[in-house]
Structures are given as C-alpha cells and as structure tokens.
TILUM-451521 format. One line per field, with one value per residue (C-alpha): residue number from 1; residue in three letters; chain; x, y, z. Coordinates in pm, 1 decimal. Example, Ala and Ser with C-alpha at 12.3 -4.5 7.8 and 13.67 -1.06 7.14 Angstrom:
<atoms>
seq <- (1,2)
type <- (ALA,SER)
mol <- (A,A)
px <- (1230.0,1367.0)
py <- (-450.0,-106.0)
pz <- (780.0,714.0)
</atoms>
This chain:
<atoms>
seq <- (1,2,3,4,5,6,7,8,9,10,11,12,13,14,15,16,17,18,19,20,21,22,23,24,25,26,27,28,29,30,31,32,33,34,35,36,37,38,39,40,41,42,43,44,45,46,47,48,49,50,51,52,53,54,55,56,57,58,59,60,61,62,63,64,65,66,67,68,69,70,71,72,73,74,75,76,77,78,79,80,81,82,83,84,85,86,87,88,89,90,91,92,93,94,95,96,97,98,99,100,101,102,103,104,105,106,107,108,109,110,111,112,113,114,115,116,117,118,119,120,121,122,123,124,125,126,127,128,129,130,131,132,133,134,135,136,137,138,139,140,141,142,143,144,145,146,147,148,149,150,151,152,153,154,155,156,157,158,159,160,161,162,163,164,165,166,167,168,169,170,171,172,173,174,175,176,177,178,179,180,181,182,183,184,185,186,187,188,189,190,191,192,193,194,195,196,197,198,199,200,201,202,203,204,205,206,207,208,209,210,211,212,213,214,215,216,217,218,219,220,221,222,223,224,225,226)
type <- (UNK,UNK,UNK,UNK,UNK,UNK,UNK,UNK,UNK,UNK,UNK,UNK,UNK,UNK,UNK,UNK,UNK,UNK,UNK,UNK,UNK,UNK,UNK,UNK,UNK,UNK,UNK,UNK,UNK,UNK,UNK,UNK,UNK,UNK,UNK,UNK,UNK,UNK,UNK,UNK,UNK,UNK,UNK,UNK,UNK,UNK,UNK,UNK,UNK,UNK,UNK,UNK,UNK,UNK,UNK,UNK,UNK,UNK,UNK,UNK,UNK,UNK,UNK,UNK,UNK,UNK,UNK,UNK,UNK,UNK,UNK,UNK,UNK,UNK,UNK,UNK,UNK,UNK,UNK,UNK,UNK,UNK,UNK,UNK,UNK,UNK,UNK,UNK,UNK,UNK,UNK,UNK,UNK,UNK,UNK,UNK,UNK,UNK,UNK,UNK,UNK,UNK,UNK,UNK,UNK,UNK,UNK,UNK,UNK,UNK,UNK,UNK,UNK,UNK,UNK,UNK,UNK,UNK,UNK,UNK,UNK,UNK,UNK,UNK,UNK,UNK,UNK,UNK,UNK,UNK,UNK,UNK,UNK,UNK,UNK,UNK,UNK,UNK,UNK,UNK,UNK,UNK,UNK,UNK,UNK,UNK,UNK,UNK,UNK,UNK,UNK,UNK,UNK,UNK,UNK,UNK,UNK,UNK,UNK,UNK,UNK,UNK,UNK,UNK,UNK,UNK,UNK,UNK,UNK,UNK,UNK,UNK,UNK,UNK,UNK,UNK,UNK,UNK,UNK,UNK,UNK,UNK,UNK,UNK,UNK,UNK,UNK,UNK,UNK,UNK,UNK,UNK,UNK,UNK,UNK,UNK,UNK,UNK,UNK,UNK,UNK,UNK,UNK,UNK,UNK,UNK,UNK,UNK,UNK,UNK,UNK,UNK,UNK,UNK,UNK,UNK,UNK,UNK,UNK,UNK,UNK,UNK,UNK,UNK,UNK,UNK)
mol <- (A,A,A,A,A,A,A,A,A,A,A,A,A,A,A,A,A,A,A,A,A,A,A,A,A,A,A,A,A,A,A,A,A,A,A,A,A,A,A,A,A,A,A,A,A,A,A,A,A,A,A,A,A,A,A,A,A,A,A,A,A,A,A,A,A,A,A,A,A,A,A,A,A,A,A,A,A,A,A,A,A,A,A,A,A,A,A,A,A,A,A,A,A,A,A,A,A,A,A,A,A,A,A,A,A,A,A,A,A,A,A,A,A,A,A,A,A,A,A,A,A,A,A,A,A,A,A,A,A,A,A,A,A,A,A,A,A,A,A,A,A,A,A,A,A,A,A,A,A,A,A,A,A,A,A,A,A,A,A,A,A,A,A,A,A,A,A,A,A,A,A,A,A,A,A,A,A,A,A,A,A,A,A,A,A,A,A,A,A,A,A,A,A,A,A,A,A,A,A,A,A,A,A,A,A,A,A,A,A,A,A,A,A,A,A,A,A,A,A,A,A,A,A,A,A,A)
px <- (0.0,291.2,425.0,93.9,46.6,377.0,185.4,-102.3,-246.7,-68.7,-214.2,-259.0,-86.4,244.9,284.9,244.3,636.8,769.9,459.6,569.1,956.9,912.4,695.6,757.8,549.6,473.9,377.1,125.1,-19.5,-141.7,-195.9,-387.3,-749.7,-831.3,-677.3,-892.0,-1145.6,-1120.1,-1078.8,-742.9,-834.1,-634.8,-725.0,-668.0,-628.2,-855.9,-536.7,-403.0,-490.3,-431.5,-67.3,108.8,403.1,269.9,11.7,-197.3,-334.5,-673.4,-577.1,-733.4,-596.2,-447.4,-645.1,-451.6,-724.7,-879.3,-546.6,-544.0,-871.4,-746.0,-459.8,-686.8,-924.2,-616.0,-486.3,-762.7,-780.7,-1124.6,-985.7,-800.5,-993.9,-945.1,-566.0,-640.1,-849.8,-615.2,-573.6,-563.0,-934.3,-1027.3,-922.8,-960.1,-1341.3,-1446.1,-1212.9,-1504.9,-1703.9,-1409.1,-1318.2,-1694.0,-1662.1,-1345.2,-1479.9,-1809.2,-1605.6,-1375.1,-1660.1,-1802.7,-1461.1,-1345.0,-1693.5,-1971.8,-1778.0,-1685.1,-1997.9,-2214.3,-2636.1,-2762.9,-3020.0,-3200.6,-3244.8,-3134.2,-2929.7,-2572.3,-2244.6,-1979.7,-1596.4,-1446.0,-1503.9,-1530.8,-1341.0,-1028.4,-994.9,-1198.7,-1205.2,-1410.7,-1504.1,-1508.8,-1778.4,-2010.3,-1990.5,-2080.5,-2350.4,-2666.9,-2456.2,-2395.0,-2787.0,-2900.6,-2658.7,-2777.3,-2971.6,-3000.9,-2983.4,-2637.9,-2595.2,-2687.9,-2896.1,-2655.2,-2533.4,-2253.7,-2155.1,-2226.6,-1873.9,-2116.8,-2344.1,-2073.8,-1896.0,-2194.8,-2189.9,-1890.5,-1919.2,-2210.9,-2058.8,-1761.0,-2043.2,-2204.0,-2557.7,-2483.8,-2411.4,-2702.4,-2665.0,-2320.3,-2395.7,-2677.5,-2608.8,-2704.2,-2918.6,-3112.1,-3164.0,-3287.5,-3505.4,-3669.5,-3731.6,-3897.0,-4137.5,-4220.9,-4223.2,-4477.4,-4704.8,-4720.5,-4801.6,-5059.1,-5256.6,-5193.2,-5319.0,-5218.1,-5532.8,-5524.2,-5316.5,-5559.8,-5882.1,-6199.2,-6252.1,-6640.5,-6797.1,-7013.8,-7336.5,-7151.8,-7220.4,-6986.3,-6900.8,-7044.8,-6696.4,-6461.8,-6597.9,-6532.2)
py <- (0.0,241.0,192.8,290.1,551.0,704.1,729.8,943.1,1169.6,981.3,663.1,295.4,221.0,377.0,200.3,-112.9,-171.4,-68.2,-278.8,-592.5,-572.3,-519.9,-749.1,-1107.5,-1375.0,-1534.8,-1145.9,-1084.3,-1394.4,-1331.4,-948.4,-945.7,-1053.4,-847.8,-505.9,-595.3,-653.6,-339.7,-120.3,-139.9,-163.4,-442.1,-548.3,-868.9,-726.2,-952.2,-1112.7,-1263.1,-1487.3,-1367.7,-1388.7,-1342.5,-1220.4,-964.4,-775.2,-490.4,-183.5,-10.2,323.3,511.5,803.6,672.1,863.8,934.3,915.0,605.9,440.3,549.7,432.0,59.6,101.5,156.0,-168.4,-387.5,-263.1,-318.0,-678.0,-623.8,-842.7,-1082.0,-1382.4,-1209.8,-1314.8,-1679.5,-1651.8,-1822.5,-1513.4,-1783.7,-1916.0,-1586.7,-1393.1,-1650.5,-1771.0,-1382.4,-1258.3,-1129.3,-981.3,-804.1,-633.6,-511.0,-382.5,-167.5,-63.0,106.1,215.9,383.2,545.0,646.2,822.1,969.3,1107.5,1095.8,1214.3,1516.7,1565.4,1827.7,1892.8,2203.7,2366.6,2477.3,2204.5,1903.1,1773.0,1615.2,1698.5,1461.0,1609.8,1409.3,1156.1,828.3,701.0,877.7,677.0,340.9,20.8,-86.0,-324.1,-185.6,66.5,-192.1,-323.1,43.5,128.6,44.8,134.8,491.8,534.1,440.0,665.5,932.6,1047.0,1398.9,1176.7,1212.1,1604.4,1877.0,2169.7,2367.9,2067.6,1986.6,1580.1,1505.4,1304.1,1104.4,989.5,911.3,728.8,494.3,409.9,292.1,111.5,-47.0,-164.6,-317.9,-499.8,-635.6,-446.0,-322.8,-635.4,-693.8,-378.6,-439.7,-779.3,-623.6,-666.6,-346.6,-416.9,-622.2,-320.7,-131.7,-347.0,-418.5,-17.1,-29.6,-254.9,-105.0,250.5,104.1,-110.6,293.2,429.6,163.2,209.3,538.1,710.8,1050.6,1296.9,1424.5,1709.5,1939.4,1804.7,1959.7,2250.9,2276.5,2547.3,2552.2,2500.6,2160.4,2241.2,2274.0,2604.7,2620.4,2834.9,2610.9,2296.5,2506.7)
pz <- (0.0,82.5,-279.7,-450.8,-181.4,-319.3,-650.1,-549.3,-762.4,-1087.3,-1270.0,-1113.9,-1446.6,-1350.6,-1008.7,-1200.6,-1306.2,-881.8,-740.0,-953.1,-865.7,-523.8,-426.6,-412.6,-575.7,-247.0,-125.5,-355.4,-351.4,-5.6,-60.9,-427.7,-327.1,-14.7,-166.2,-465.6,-250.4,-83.8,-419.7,-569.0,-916.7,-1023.5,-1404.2,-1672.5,-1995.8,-2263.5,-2442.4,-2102.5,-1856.3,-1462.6,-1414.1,-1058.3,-1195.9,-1362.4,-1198.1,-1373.4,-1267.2,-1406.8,-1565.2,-1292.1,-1033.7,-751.1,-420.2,-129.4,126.9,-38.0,41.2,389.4,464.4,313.7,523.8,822.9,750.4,739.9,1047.7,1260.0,1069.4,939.9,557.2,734.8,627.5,280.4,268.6,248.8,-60.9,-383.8,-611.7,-958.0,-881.7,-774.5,-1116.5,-1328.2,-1287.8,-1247.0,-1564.4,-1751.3,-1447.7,-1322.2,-1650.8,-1710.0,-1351.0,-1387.2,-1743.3,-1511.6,-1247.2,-1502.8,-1658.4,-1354.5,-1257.4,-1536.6,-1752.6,-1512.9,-1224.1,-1429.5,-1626.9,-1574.6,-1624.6,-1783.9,-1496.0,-1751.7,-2020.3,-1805.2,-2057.6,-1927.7,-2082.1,-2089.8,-2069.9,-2322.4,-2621.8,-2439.7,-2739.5,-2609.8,-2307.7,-2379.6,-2611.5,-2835.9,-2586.3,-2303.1,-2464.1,-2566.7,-2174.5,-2039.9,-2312.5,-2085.4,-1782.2,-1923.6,-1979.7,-1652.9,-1447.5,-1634.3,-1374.9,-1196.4,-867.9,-908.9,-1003.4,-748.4,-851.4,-989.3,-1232.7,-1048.6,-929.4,-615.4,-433.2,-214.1,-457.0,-671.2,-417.4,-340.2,-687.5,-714.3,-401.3,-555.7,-882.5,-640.8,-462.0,-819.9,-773.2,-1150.6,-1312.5,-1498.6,-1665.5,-1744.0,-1918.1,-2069.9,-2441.2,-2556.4,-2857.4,-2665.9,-2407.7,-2692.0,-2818.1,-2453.9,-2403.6,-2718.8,-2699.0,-2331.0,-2511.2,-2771.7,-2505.6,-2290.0,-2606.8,-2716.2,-2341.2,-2305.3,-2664.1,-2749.4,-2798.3,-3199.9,-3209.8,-3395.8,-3311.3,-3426.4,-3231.2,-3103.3,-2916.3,-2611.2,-2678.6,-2851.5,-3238.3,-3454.3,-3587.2,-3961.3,-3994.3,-3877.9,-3997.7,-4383.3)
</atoms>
C-alpha cells in the first residue's frame, strides 16, 4: 500500500512496473485478493490470462485518502480472512465480471464524475469523447450502464456531481448491484425499451393534435368545420 500511496495523484498504471519488482510472488499472492477486494483496481487485460508475476493496474488516479482508509481496515484486521483466498481461482473464474466492472467504475470516474447537467435544459455533458480513453469493448460493456446513471440523482442543482453519490456508486458496482446492466447486451436493451415505449403508447393514446374545435353550446361552428 505504501508503494501505490507514493503514486497518489498519478495513474494505477504507472505504479504497475515498482509494485511488480518489489513485491515477491509469495507477497502478492497473499496481498492481491483483499486489496482488490477493498478497491485497488487491479485489471486482466482480454489477451491474457491472470498472471502473478505480472500484476496490472486499471488506468485510474491513484487517491490518497482512499489508500489510507485501506490502510486503516487492514490494520484493525477487518480483511483478514481475505488473505487466504487463492488469487488464480479468484481472477480466473471472475475474468469477464471483473473487466466489465473496472470498465463502469472507469466510466463512472473519469466522464460521469466530471460531467455536468444544464439547470435549464437538463441535458448532461460529458468532458471528453469516451473514445479517447476506452475500447471498443469496453464501450459496448458500459452502453446500458452509461444510460441508466444518467440520472439527476447524481448532479446537485446547480449541475454539479455530487462526491457522495458518486462514491456509493462505485461502491455499488464493487459490490455487483450493476451487473445486470453491465452484461446487458445493448441491442437487446434497446429493443426491450422499445417494446415497453410502444405497449405505454398503445394504453396510453395521445389525444389528436388538432382536433376539431367545437364550441359551447356543442355544435360545430359552420366556420370552422369550412
């Protein structure tokens, strides 16, 4: 923890090389599943398999006070059962859920996190073009994600994020409460909030935009009906 804590403020990515070389294999064994449990975003990339030796890092800020407050859960042995979990099983049988995870988490941190809402319109503006920092891939995982956050739950009145909510989001991606969304192929999503866009529209008709306008008494105006 002391060797990403060095890092703060800089990328996960960078600590990666340091936090390899210094660490035994026999170290990070024991280590690698509680921190990840308790939010170091470690990552697989999609052309490997999980490989002690060679631990990655999400491409995410490293947080000062998010390290201290992992340093303060291990201390007062709150993970300890968490060291005896094997880190192979662990990674390998939850490859895919773990990468759709960090892919949410990263969009969560980097766009929504520094989005902000028109007060007026209501209309979200995201800071960059999510193509500049995400995968094919990893888009596809975060389409229905990225629709359903877009919520004004998370944006205070003046447009701006709001750290708390945020934070409980990413808390509850960690804890899998958004994994349905993430594995929701996104097509499929699309054609679901169709059909239930269709079925509101087919009990729920619309009035005829210019109807036939009638007057009090309820005849028709001789004028209008011209």
């Amino acid at each position: 923890m002391n060797i990403l804590k060095s890092y703060a403020k800089k990328s996960y990515r960078e600590a990666e090389g340091e936090f390899n070389k210094a660490m035994s294999i026999a170290e990070k064994r024991t280590v690698i599943v509680a921190l990840h449990k308790l939010g170091i975003p470690f990552g697989v990339p999609s052309n490997e398999s999980f490989n002690i030796r060679k631990i990655h890092f999400v491409d995410t800020m490293v947080n000062e006070d998010d390290i201290d407050g992992i340093l303060i859960q291990i201390s007062k042995g709150y993970c300890d059962t968490l060291f005896y979990i094997d880190p192979d099983s662990y990674f390998s049988s939850n490859f895919t859920l773990f990468a759709m995870r960090n892919a949410g988490k990263k969009y969560v941190t980097e766009i929504l996190a520094k989005s902000k809402v028109n007060p007026d319109t209501k209309i979200m503006t995201e800071p960059i073009e999510l193509g500049s920092i995400f995968t094919l891939g990893e888009f596809k995982a975060i389409q229905v994600l990225r629709e359903q956050v877009k919520d004004q739950m998370y944006f205070d009145k003046n447009g701006e994020p709001i750290k708390e909510r945020i934070d409980t989001l990413l808390k509850d991606i960690d804890l899998g409460l958004w994994d349905s969304y993430l594995m929701w192929n996104y097509e499929n999503y699309q054609s679901v909030k169709a059909q239930v866009q269709m079925g509101q529209i087919i009990c729920n008709p619309q009035p005829l935009i210019n109807p036939m306008p009638v007057p009090i008494s309820g005849k028709k105006d001789e004028k209008e009906v011209k």
